[in-house]
N, C-alpha and C positions, 0 to 999 in steps of 0.2 A: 879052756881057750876057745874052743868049737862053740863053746853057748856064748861066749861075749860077743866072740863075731854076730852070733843071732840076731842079739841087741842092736849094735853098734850100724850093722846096716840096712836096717830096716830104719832106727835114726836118720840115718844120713839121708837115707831118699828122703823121709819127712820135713827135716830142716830142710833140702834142696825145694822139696816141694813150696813150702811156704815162704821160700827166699822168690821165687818164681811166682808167688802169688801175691804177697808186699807189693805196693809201687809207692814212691812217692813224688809228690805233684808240686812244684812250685805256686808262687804267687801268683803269676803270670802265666801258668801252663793248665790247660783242661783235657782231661782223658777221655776220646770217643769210645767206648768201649762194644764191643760184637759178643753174643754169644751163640756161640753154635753157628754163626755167621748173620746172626738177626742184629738189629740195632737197639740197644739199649734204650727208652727215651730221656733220661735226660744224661749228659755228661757228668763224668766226679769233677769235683773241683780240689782245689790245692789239699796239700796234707797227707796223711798216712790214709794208702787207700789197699783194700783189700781186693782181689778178682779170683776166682775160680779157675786159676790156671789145671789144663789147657783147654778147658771147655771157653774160658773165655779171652777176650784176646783186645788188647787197649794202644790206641793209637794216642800218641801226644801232641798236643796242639799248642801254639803259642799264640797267646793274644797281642801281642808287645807289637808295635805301629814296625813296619818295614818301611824304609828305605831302600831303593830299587832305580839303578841307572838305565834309562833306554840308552841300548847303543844306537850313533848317531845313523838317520834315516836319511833313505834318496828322498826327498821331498819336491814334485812340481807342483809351483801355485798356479793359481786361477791364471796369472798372466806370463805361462810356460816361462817360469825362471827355474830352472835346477839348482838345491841346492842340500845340503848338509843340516840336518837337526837331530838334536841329541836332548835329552829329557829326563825328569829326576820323578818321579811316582813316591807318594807315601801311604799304606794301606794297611789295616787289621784286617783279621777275622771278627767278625763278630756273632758268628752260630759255629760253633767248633763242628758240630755234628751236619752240617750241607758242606762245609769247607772239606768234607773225607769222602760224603757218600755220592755229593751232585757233583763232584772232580777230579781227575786224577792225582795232579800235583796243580792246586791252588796257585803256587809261586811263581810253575813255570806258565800255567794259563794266564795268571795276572801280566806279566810281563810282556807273553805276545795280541793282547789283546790291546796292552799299552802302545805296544809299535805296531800294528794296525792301526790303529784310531787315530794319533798323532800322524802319521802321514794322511787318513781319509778327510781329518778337519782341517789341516793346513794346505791340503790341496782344496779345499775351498775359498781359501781368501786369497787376495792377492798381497805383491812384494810390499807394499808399504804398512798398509794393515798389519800385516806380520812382527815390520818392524816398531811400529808404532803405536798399537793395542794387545800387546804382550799378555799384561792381566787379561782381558777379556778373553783370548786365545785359551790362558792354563783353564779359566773357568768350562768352557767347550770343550777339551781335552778330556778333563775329570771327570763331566758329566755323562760322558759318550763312555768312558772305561767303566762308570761306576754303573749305569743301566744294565751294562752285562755280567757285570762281577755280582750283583747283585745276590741273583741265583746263587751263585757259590757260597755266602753267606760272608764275601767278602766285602771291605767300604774301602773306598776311595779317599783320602782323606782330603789330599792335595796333590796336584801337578805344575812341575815348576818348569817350563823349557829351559835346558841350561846353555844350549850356543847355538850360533845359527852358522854356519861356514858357506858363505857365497862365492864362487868363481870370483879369480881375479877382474876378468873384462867385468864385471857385474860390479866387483868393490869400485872400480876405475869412475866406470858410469854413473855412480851413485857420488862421487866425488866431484866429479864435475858437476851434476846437478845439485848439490849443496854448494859449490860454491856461484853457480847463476843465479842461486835463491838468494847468496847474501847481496850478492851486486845488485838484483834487484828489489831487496828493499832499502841499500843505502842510496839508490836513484831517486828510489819515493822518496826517502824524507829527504834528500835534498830538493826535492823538488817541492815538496810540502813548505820546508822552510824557506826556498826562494818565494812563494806564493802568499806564506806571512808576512815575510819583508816588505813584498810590492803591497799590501792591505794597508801594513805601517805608513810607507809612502803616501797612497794613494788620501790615507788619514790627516798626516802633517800637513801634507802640499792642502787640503780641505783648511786645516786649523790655520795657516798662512795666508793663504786669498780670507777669510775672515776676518784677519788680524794683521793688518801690512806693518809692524812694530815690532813683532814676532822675525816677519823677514829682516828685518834689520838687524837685529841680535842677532839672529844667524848669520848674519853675514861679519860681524862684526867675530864672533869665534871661531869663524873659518880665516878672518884675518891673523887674530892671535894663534891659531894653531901653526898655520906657515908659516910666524915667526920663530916658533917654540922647537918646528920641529929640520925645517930648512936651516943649512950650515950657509946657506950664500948671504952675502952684506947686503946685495938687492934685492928688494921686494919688488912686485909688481900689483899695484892694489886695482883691481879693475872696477870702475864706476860706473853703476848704471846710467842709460841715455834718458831718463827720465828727469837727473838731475841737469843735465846739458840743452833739454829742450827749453826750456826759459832762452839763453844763452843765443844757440840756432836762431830762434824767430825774432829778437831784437832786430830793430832796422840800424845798419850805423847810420 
């Protein structure tokens, strides 16, 4: 009995040994691997990988895109408005091996270097921009997160703002001034189309003095019209004095 123990655990530290030195790696996962605390040069990639446990020692890394919430930021723009912004970051790794050695935790630098930037670029433009050039904003965003992630071995893929929460006297003000803006462009075009009308006019009354035949007809539908549309039995047909000047200048 004394000699199978022999056996048996000398075994077992071996199999523990080599359960401790197996790793295996997903599709999507790459092993930074240290020995002796040196850096391996390249990463293992997916599959059944062996290591020199404990001489050596394997960090796991995920390639797979993160999605990543900024919680919502005090943001002042250019034109001292205070307000609420909140942002969605989407980013890989893409050198498994700076993402361990140039960082501590990759996720959590990515994250505050996303809410720095988003308040440092939005405190450059002003309220309407903001509201107005959205896309061109995430593009500026992205670009300023991804200059510094860079280093890390991490990419920036996209940055999406997702709310913007403005003080109420702010929503108020912005109300009002949308609806001054609709009043006045329904003034313009009424005023545009009073302005066509009078051209119209100014056109007819031209095609009339050209045409004194023209004036008659017209006058003649303006009489059938206030038969067609007057309820009263009386008309009253008004005559021009042009017909009555014959009339006036006879001698009796």
């Amino acid at each position: 009995m004394a000699g199978l123990e022999v056996f048996i655990i000398p075994a077992a530290i071996i199999l523990s040994w080599l359960a401790a030195c197996v790793k295996v790696l997903n599709e999507y996962e790459r092993g930074v691997v240290f020995r002796l605390g040196r850096l391996l040069a390249e990463p293992r990639g997916p599959g059944l990988r062996f290591i020199l446990y404990p001489i050596d020692r394997m960090v796991r890394i995920s390639l797979r895109t993160v999605a990543q919430e900024v919680p919502p930021q005090d943001v002042i723009t250019r034109d001292n408005v205070s307000m609420k912004v909140s942002a969605v970051i989407y980013f890989r790794v893409i050198d498994a091996n700076r993402s361990v050695v140039e960082v501590e935790d990759y996720l959590y630098a990515t994250s505050q270097m996303a809410q720095t930037s988003l308040r440092s670029v939005l405190g450059q433009v002003e309220l309407d921009d903001l509201l107005s050039q959205r896309e061109q904003l995430n593009q500026q965003v992205q670009t300023a997160i991804d200059r510094h992630t860079d280093p890390w071995g991490v990419k920036v893929s996209a940055v999406e703002i997702k709310q913007v929460d403005l003080p109420e006297e702010m929503r108020r003000a912005i109300a009002r001034q949308a609806e001054a803006e609709r009043t006045r462009r329904a003034k313009v075009i009424g005023a545009e189309g009073e302005f066509q009308a009078a051209e119209k006019l100014v056109e007819a009354s031209k095609m009339m003095s050209q045409s004194p035949i023209s004036l008659q007809l017209r006058y003649l539908q303006t009489l059938a019209e206030i038969a067609t549309n007057e309820k009263s039995t009386t008309t009253i047909f008004p005559v021009p004095i042009d017909l009555l000047t014959p009339f006036l200048k006879k001698n009796p």
